[in-house]
N, CA, C and O of each residue as an XYZ file, in Angstrom:
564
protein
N     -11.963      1.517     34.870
C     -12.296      0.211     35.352
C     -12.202     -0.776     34.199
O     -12.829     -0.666     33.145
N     -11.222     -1.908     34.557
C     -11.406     -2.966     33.403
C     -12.324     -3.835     33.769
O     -12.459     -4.065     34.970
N     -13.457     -4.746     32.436
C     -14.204     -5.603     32.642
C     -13.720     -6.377     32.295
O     -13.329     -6.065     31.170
N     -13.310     -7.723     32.622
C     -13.022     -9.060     32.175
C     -13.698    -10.186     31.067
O     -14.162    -11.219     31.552
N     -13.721    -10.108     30.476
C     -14.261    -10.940     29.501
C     -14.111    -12.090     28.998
O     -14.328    -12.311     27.807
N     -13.608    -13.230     30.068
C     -13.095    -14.687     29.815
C     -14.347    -15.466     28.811
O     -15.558    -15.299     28.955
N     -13.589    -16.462     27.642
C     -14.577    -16.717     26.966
C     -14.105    -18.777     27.475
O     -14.826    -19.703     27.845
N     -12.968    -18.698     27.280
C     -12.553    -19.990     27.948
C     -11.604    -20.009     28.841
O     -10.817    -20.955     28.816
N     -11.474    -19.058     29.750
C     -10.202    -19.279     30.662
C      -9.240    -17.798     30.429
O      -9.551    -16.988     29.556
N      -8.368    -17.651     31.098
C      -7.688    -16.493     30.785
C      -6.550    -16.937     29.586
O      -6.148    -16.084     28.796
N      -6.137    -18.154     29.534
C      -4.953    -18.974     28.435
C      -6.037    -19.814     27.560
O      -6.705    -20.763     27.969
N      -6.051    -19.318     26.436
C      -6.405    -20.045     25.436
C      -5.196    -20.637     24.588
O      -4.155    -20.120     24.181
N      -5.815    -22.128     24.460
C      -4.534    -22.945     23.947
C      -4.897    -23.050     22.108
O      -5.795    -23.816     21.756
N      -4.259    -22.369     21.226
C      -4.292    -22.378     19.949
C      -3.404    -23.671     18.911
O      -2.258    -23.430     18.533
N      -3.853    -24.536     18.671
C      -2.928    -25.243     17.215
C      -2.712    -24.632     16.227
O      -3.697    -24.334     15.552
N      -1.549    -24.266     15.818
C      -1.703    -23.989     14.406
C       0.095    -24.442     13.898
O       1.089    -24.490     14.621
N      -0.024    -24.709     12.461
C       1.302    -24.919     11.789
C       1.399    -26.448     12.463
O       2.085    -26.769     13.434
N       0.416    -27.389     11.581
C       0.716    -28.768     12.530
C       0.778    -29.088     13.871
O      -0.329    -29.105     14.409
N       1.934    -29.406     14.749
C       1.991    -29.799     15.883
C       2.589    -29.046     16.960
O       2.594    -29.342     18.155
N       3.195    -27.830     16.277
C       3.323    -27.009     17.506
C       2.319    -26.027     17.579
O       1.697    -25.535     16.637
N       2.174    -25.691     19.238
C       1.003    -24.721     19.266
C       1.444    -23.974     20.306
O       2.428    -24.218     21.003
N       0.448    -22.750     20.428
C       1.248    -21.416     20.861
C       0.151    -21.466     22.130
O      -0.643    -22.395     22.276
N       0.257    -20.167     23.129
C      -0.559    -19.758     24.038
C      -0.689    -18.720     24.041
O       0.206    -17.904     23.819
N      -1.455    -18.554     24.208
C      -2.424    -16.937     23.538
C      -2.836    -15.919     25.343
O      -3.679    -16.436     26.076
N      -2.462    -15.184     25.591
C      -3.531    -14.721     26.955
C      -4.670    -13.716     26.146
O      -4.472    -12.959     25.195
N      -5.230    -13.844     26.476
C      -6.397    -12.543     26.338
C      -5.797    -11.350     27.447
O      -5.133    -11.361     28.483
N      -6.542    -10.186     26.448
C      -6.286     -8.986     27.400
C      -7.651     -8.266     27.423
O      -8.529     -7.862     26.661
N      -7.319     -8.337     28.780
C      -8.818     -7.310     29.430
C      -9.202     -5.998     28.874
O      -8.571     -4.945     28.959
N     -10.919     -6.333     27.988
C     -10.890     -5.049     27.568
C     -11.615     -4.167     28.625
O     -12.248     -4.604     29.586
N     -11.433     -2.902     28.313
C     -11.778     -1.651     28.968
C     -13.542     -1.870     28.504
O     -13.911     -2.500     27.513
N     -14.407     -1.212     29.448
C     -15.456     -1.315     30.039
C     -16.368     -0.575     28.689
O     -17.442     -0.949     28.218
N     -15.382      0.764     28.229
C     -15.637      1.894     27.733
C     -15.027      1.350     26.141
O     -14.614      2.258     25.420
N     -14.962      0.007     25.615
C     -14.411     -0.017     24.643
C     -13.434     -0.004     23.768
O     -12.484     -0.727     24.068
N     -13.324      0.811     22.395
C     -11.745      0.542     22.239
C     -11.387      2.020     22.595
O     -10.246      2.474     22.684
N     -12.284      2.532     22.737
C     -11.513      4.379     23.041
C     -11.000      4.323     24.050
O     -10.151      5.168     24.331
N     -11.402      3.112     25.119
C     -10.533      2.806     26.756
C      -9.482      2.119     26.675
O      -8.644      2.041     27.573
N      -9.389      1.190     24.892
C      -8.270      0.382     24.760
C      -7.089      1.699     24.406
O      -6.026      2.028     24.931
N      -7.730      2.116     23.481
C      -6.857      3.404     22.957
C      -6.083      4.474     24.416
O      -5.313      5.407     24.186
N      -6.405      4.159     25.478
C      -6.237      5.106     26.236
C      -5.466      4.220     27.299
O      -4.496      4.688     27.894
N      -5.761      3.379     27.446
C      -5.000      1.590     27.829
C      -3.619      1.693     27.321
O      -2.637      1.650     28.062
N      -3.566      1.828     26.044
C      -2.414      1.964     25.461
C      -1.488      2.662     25.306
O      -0.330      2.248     25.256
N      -1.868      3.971     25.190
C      -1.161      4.929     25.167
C      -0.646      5.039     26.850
O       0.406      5.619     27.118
N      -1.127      4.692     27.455
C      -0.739      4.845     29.160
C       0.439      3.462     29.186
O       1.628      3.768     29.276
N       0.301      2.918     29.156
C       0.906      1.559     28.890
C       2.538      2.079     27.923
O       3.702      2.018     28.320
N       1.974      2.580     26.548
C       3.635      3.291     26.014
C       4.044      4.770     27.068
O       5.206      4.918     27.444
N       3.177      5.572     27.376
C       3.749      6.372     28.309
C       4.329      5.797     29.567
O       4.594      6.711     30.348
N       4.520      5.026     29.878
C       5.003      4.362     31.329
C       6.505      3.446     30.657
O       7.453      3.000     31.303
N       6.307      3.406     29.428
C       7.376      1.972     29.135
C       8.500      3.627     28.403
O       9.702      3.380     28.510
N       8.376      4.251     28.129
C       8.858      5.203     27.638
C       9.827      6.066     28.746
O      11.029      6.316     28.838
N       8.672      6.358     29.487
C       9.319      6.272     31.177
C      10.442      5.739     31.731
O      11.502      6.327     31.944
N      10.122      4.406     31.995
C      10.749      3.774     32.715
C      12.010      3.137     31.889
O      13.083      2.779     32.375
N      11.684      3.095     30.776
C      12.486      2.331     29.689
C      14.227      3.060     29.371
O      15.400      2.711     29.510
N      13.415      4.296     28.859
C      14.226      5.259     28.235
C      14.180      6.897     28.644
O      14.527      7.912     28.040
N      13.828      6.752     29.421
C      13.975      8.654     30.658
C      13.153      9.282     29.752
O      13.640     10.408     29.659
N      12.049      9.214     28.918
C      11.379      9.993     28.371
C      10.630     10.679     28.522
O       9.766     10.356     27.707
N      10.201     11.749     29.207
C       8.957     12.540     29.321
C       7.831     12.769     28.713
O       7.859     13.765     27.990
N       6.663     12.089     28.759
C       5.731     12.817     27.767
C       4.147     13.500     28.759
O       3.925     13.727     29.949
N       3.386     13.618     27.539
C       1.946     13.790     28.125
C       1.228     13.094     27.674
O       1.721     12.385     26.797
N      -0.275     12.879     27.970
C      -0.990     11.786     27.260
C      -2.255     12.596     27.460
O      -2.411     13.091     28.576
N      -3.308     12.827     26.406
C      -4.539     13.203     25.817
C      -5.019     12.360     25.345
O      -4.475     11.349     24.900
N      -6.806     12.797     25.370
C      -7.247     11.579     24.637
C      -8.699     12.056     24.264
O      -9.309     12.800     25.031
N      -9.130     11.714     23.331
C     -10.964     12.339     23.210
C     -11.137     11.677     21.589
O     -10.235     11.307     20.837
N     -12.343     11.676     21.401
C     -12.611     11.173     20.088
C     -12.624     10.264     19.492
O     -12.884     10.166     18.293
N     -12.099      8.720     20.889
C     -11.718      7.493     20.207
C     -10.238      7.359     20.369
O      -9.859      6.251     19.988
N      -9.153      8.230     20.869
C      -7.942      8.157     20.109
C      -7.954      9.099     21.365
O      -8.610      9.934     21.987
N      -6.487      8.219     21.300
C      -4.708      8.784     22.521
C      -3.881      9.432     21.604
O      -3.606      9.079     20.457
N      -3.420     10.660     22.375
C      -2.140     10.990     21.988
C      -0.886     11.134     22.547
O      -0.755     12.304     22.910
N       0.077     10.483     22.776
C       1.303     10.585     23.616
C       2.188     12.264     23.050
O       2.453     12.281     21.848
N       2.424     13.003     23.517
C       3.060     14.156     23.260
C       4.738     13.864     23.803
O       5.036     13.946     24.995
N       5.570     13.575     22.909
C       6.933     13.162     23.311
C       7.805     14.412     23.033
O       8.563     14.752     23.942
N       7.792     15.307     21.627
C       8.671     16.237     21.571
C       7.831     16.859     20.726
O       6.651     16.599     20.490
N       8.702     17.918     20.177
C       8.775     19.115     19.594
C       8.438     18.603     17.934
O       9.339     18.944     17.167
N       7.405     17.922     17.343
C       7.150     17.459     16.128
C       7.460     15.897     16.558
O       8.430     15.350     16.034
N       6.897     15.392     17.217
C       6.806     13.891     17.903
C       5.576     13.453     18.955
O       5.737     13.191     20.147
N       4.218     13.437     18.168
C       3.158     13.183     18.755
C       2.584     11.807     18.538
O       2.143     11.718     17.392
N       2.445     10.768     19.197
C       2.137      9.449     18.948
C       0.798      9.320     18.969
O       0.174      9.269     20.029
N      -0.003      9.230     17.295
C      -1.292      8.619     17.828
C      -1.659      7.181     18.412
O      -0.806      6.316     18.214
N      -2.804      6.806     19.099
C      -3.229      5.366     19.777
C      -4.894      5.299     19.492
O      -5.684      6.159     19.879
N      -5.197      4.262     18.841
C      -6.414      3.710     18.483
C      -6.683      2.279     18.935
O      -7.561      1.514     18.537
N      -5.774      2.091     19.817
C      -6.018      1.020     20.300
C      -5.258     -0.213     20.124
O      -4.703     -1.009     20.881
N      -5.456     -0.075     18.619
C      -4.486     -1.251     17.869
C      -3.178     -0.871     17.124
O      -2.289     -1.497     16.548
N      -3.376      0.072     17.316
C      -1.663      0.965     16.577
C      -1.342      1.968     17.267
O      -2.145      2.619     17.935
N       0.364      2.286     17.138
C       0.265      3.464     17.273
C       1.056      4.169     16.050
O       1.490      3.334     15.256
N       1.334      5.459     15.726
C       1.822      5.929     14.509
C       1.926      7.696     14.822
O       1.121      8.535     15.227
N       3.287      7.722     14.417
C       3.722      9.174     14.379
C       4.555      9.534     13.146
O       5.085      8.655     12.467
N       4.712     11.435     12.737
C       5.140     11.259     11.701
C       6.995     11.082     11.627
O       7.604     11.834     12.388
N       7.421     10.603     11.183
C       8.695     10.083     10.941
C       9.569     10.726      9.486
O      10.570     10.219      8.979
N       8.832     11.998      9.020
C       9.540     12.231      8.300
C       9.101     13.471      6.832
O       8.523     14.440      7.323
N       9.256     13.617      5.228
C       8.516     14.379      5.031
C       9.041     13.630      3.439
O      10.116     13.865      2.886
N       8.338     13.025      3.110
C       8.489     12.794      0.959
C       8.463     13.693      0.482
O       7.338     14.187      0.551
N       9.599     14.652     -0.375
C       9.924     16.140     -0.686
C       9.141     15.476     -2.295
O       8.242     16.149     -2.799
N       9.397     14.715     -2.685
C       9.047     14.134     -3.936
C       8.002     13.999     -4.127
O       7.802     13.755     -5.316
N       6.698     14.044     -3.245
C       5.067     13.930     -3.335
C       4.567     15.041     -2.440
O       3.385     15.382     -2.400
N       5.329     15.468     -1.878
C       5.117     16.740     -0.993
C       4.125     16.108      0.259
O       3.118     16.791      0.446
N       4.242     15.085      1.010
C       3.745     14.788      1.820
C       4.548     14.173      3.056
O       5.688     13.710      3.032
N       3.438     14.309      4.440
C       4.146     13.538      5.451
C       4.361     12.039      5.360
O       3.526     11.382      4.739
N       5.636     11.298      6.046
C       5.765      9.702      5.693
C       5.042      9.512      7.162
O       4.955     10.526      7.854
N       4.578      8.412      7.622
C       4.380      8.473      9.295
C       4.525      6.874      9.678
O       3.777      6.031      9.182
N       5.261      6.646     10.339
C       5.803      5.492     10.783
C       4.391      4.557     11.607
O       3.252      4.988     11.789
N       4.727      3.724     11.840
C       3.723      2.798     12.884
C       4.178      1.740     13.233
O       5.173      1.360     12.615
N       3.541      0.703     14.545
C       4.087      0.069     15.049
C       2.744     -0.353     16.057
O       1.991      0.403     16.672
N       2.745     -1.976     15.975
C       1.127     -2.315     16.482
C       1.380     -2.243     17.913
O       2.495     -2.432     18.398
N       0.114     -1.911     18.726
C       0.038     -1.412     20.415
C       0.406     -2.747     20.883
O       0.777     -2.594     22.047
N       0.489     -3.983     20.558
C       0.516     -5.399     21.521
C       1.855     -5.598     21.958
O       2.199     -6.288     22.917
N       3.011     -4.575     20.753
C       4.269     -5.194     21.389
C       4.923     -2.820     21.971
O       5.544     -1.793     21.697
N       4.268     -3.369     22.621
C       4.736     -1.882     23.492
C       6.702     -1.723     23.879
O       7.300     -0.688     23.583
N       7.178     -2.523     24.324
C       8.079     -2.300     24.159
C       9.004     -2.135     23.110
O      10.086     -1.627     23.404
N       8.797     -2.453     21.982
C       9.651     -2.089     20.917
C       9.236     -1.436     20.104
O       9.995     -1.056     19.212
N       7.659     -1.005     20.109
C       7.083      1.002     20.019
C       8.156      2.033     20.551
O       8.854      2.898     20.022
N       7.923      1.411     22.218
C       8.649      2.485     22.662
C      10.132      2.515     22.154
O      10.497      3.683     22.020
N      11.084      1.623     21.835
C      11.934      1.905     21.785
C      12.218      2.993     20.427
O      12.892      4.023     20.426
N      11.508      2.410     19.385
C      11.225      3.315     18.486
C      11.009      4.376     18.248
O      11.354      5.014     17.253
N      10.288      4.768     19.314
C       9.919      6.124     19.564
C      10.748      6.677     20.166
O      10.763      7.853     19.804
N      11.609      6.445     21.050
C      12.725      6.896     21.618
C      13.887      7.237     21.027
O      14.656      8.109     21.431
N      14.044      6.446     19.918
C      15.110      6.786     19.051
C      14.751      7.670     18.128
O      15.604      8.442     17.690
N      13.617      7.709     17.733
C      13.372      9.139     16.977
C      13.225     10.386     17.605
O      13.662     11.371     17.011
N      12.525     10.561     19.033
C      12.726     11.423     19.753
C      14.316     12.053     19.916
O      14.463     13.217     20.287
N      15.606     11.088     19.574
C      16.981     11.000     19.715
C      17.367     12.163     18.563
O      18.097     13.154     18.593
N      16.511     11.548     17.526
C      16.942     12.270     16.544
C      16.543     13.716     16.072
O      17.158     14.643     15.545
N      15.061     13.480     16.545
C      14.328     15.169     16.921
C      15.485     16.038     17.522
O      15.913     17.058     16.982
N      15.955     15.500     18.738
C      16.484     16.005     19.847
C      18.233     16.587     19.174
O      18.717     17.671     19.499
N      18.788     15.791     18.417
C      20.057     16.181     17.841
C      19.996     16.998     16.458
O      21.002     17.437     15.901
N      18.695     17.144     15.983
C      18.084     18.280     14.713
C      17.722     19.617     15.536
O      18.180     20.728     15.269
N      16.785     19.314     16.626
C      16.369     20.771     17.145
C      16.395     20.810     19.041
O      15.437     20.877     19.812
N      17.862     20.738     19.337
C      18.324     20.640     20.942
C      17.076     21.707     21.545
O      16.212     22.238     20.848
N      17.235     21.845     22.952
C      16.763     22.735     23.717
C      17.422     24.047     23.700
O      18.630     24.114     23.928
N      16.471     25.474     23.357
C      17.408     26.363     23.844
C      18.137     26.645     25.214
O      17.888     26.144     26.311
N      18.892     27.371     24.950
C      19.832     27.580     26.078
C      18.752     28.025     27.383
O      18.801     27.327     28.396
N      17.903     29.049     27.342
C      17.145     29.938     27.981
C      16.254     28.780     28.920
O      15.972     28.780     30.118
N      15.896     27.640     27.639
C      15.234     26.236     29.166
C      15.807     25.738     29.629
O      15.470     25.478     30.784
N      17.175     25.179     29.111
C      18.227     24.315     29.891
C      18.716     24.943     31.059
O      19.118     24.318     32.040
N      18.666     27.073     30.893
C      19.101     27.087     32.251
C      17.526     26.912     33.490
O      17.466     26.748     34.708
N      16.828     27.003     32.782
C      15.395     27.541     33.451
C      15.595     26.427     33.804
O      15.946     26.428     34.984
N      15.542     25.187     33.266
C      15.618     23.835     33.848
C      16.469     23.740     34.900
O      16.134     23.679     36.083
N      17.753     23.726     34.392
C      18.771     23.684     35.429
C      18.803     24.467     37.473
O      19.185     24.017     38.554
N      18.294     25.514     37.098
C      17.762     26.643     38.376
C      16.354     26.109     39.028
O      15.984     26.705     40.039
N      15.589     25.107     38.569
C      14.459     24.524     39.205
C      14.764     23.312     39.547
O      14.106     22.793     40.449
N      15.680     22.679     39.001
C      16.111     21.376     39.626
C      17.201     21.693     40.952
O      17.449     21.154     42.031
N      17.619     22.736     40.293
C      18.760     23.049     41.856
C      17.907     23.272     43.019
O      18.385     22.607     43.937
N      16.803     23.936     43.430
C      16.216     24.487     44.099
C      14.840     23.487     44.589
O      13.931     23.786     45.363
N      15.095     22.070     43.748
C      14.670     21.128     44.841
C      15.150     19.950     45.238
O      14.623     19.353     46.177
């Protein structure tokens, strides 16, 4: 359930940089906080991921924090205000690099994420053994 929280209207009108000024909407927070924003969000990139780019995922959540499950070493965390997965490995510090990208502009997360999923996907394809398993369950509906 979202609660609404209008403080002046749903469009707040902002000045800034002299004489041009922008319009701002507010977004409805979740009832339950930011762990509902966090979960807001991640539902929000699971659907744009979806619909966007044929992506399949899952979505978890506990502790404050979403996780979108996209591939095989491609798990997106969500806190509400970010999201961030790892993108890679610094052989030179011996650590993970992990990319990010703020939750407000969801569509060009997702696209992001999609293209690395691209690249997961052309490093470590599907074995043969699911593609047919796949293939024999899609025939059969």
């Amino acid at each position: 359930m979202l609660e609404h929280r209008p403080q002046s209207g749903v469009l707040k009108r902002i000045e800034s940089f002299g004489a041009s000024t922008m319009l701002i909407q507010r977004t409805a927070m979740p009832s339950d906080g930011k762990a509902g924003l966090a979960v807001l969000s991640a539902h929000r990139l699971q659907s744009e991921l979806s619909a966007q780019h044929g992506v399949p995922s899952d979505l978890h959540d506990g502790y404050g924090l979403a996780l979108v499950s996209v591939w095989v070493g491609l798990v997106v965390w969500c806190d509400g205000e970010r999201f961030w997965w790892l993108s890679g490995w610094d052989e030179r510090r011996h650590r993970p690099v992990y990319a990010w990208h703020a939750a407000l502009d969801i569509e060009r997360a997702a696209h992001r994420i999609a293209r690395r999923r691209q690249t997961l996907l052309s490093d470590h394809p599907l074995s043969p053994a699911i593609v047919e398993l796949s293939s024999t369950t899609l025939s059969r509906e």
